[in-house]
C-alpha positions as CSV (number, residue, x, y, z in Angstrom):
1,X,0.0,0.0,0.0
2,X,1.4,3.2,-0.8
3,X,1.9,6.5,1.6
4,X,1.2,5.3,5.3
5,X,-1.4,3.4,6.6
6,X,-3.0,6.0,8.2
7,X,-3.4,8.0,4.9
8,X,-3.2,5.6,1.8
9,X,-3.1,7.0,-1.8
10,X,-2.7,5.3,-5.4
11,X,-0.3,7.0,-8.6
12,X,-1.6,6.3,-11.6
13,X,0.5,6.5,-14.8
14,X,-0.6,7.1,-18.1
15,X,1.0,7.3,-21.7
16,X,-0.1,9.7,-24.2
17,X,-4.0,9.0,-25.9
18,X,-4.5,7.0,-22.9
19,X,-7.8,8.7,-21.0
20,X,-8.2,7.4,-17.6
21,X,-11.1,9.4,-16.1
22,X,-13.7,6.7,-16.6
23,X,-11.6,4.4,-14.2
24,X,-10.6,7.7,-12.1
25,X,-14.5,8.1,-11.1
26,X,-15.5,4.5,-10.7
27,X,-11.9,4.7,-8.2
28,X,-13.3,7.8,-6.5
29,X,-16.7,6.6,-5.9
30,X,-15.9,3.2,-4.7
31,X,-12.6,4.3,-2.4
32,X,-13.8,8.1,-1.5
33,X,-11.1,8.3,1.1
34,X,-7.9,7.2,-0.9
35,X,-7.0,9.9,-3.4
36,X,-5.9,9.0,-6.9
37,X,-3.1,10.8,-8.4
38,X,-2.7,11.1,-12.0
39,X,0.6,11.0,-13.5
40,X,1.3,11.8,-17.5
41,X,4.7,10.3,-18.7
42,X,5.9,9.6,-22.0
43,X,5.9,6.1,-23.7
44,X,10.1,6.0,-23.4
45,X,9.9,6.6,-19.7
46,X,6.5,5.1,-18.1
47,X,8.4,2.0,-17.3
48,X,11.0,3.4,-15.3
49,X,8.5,5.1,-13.3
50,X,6.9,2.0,-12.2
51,X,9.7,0.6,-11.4
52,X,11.2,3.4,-9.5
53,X,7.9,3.4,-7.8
54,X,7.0,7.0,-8.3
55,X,3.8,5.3,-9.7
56,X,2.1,2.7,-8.3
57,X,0.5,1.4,-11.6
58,X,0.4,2.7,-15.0
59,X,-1.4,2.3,-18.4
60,X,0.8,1.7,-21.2
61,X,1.4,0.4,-24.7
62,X,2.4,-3.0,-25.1
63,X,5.0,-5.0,-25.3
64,X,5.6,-5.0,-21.5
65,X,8.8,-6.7,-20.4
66,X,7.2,-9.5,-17.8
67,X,10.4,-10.1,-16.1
68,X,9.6,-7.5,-13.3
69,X,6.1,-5.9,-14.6
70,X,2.6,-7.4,-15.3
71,X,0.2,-6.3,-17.7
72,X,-3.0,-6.8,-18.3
73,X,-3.9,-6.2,-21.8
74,X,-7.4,-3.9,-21.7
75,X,-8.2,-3.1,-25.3
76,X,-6.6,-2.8,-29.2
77,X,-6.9,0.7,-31.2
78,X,-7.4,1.1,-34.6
79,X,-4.5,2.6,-36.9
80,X,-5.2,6.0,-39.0
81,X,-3.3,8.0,-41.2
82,X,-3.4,11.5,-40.1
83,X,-3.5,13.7,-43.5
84,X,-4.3,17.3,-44.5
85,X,-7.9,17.8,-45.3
86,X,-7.5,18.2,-49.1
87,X,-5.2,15.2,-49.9
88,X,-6.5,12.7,-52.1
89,X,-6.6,10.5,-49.2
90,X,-9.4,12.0,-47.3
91,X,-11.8,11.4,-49.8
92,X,-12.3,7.5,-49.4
93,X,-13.6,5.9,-46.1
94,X,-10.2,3.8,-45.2
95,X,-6.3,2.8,-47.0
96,X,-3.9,0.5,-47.3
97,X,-0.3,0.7,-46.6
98,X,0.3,0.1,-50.4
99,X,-2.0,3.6,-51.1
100,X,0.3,5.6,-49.5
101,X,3.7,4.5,-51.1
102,X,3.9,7.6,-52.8
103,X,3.6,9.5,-50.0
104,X,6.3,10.4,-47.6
105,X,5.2,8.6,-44.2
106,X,6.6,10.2,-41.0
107,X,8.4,8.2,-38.8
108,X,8.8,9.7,-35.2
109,X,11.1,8.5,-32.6
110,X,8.5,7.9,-30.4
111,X,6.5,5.8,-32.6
112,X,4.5,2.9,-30.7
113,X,3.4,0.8,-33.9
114,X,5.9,-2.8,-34.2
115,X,6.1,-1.8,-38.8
116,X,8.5,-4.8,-40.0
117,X,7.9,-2.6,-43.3
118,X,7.5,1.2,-42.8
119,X,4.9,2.1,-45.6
120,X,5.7,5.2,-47.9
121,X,8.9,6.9,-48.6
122,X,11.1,8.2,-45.5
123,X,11.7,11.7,-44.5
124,X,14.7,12.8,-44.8
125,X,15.0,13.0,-40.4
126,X,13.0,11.6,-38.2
127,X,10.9,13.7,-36.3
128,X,11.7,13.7,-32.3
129,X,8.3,12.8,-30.6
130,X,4.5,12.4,-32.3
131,X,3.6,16.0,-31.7
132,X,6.2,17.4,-33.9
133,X,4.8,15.0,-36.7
134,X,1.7,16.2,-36.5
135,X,3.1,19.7,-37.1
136,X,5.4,18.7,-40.2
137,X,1.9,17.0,-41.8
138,X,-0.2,20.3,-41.4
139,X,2.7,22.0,-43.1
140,X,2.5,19.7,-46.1
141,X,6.0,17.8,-45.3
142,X,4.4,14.2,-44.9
143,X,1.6,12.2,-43.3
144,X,1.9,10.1,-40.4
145,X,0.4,6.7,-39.4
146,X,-0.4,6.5,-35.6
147,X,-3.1,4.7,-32.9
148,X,-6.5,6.7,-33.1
149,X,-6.1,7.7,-30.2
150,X,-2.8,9.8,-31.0
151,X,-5.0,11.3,-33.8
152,X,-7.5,12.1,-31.6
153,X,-4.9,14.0,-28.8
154,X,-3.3,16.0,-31.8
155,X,-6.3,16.9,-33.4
156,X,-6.2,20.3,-35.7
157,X,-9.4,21.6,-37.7
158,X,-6.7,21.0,-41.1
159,X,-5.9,17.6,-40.7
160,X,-8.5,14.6,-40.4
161,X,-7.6,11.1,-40.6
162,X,-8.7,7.5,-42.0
163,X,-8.1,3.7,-41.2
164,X,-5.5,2.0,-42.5
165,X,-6.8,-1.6,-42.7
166,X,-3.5,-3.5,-42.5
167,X,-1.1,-1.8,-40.6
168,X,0.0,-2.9,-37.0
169,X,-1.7,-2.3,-34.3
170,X,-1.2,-0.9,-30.8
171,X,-2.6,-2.8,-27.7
172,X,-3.3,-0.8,-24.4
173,X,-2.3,-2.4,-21.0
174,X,-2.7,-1.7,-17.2
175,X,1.1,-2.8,-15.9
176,X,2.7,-2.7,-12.5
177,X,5.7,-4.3,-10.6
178,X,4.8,-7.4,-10.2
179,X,6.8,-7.6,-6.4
180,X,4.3,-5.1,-5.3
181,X,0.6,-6.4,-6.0
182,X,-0.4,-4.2,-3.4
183,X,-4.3,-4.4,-2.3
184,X,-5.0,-0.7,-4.0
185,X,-3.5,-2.4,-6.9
186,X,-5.5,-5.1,-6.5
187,X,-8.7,-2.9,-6.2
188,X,-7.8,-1.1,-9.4
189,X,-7.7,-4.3,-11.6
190,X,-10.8,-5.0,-10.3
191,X,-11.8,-1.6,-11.7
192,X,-10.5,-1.8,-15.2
193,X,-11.7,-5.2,-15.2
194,X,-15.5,-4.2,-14.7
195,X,-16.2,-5.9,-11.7
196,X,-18.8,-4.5,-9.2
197,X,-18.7,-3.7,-6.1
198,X,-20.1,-6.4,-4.9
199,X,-17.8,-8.8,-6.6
200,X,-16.4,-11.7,-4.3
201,X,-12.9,-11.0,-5.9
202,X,-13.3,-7.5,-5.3
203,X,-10.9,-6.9,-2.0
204,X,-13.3,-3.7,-1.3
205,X,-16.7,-5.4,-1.5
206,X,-16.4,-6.4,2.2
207,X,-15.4,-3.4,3.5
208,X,-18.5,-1.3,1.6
209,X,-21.0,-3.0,3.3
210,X,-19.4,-4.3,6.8
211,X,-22.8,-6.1,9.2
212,X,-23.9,-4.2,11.6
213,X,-23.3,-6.0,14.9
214,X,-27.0,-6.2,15.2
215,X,-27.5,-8.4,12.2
216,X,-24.6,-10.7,13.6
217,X,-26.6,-11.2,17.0
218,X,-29.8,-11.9,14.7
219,X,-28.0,-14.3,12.6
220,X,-26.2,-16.5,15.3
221,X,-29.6,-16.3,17.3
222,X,-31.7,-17.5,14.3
223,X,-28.9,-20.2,13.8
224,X,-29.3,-21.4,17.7
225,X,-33.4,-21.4,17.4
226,X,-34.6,-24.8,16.6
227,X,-38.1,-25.1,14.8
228,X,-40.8,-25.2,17.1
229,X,-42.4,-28.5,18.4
230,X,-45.6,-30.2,17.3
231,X,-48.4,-30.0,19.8
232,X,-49.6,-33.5,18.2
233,X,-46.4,-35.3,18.3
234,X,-43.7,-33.5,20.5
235,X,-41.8,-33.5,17.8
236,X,-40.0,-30.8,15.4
237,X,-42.0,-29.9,12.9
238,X,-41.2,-30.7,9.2
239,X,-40.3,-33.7,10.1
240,X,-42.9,-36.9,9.8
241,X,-45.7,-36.8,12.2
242,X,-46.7,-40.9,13.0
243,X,-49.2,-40.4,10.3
244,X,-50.7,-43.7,9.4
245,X,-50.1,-43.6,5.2
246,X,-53.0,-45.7,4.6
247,X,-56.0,-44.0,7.1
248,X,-54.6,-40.1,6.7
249,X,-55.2,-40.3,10.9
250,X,-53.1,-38.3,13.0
251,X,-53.3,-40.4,15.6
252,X,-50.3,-41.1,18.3
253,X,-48.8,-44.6,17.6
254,X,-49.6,-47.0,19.9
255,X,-53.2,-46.1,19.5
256,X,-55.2,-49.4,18.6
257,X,-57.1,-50.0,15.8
258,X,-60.0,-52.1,14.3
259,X,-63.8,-52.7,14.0
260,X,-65.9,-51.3,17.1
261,X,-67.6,-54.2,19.1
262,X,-71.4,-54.2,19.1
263,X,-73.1,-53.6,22.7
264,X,-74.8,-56.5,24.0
């Protein structure tokens, strides 16, 4: 658990087109009383963070090396090519790599798409990070092929941007140090997960609805009451009552039966 135990709070790393807030309110309405820092890092250094443990858990871009980290992979995001608004490419609905190999195809150092064949013809340099991409394709220089979510973060009323049907794509994980499971950690896979708060692997579903010591008196006296007796047999009700099957009588046992005797 991070911070002390008297005042516990969770870091939360997050790479760039990553948006955490859905899991950020779910956090803050199911653990009110643990705040949930956010922490923006780049793609080059959101690993050392975890591991440094300046965050506590992080959402990041796989591959994840699983010597020291696990990952849970969450969801995978479609590829676009980012172009100007009046290239011949923003006129159909989607692309192939082979459509733009006339095209010079940026190719930032930051990339976070696994290409074993970059598509279109290099740039003379390679720009230093996404966001300096996205300003060499407004000014004409090139387009660039990124997650849509990168698209999205950069967006600029000249450039627009269409699926690219085979290119690679990039997966989103939830990581952490694997030597420090912690139970906030543990509470926030539960979260990304989408299990309630009721969940019986949900370490917090205890603890959000704790018996009132009340209902623990009524429940061990309910289990000590036994059912109530019989008046016909003296015995526990429920259970047979010397019934004869064949005459439907409730009569005791050891009651005789047979034809009444005429009077004389």
């Amino acid at each position: 658990m991070t911070g002390s135990e008297d005042s516990p709070s969770f870091r939360l790393a997050y790479v760039p087109g990553v948006t955490p807030s859905k899991w950020v309110r779910i956090w803050n309405e199911r653990l009110p009383d643990v705040p949930l820092t956010l922490l923006a890092v780049s793609l080059a250094e959101v690993f050392d963070v975890l591991r440094s443990g300046d965050a506590d858990a992080g959402f990041v871009r796989l591959p994840v090396d699983r010597t020291d980290l696990s990952a849970i992979p969450l969801y995978t995001e479609t590829t676009v090519v980012v172009v100007p608004k009046d290239h011949v490419v923003a006129a159909v609905d989607e692309v192939t790599a082979e459509d733009l190999a006339d095209d010079i195809v940026l190719h930032p150092l930051d990339d976070t798409l696994a290409w074993e064949q970059l598509p279109g013809r290099p740039a003379i340099e390679r720009p230093a990070t996404t966001e300096d991409a996205i300003e060499l394709v407004a000014a004409g220089v090139g387009l660039l092929v990124v997650p849509q979510s990168l698209a999205r973060l950069h967006h600029r009323k000249d450039l627009t941007y269409r699926p690219v049907t085979d290119a690679p794509e990039s997966r989103v994980a939830l990581s952490w140090p694997e030597d420090r499971t912690t139970d906030l950690v543990e509470d926030f896979i539960g979260i990304v997960r989408g299990r309630t708060v009721n969940s019986s692997r949900g370490r917090s579903a205890a603890q959000a609805e704790p018996k009132s010591k009340g209902s623990e008196k009524t429940d061990k006296g309910a289990a000590r009451r036994k059912p109530a007796a019989s008046k016909a047999t003296g015995k526990a009700t429920g259970k047979p009552t010397g019934r004869n099957p064949r005459s439907g009588s409730g009569a005791p046992k050891g009651t005789k039966r047979g034809k009444p005797r005429r009077k004389s």
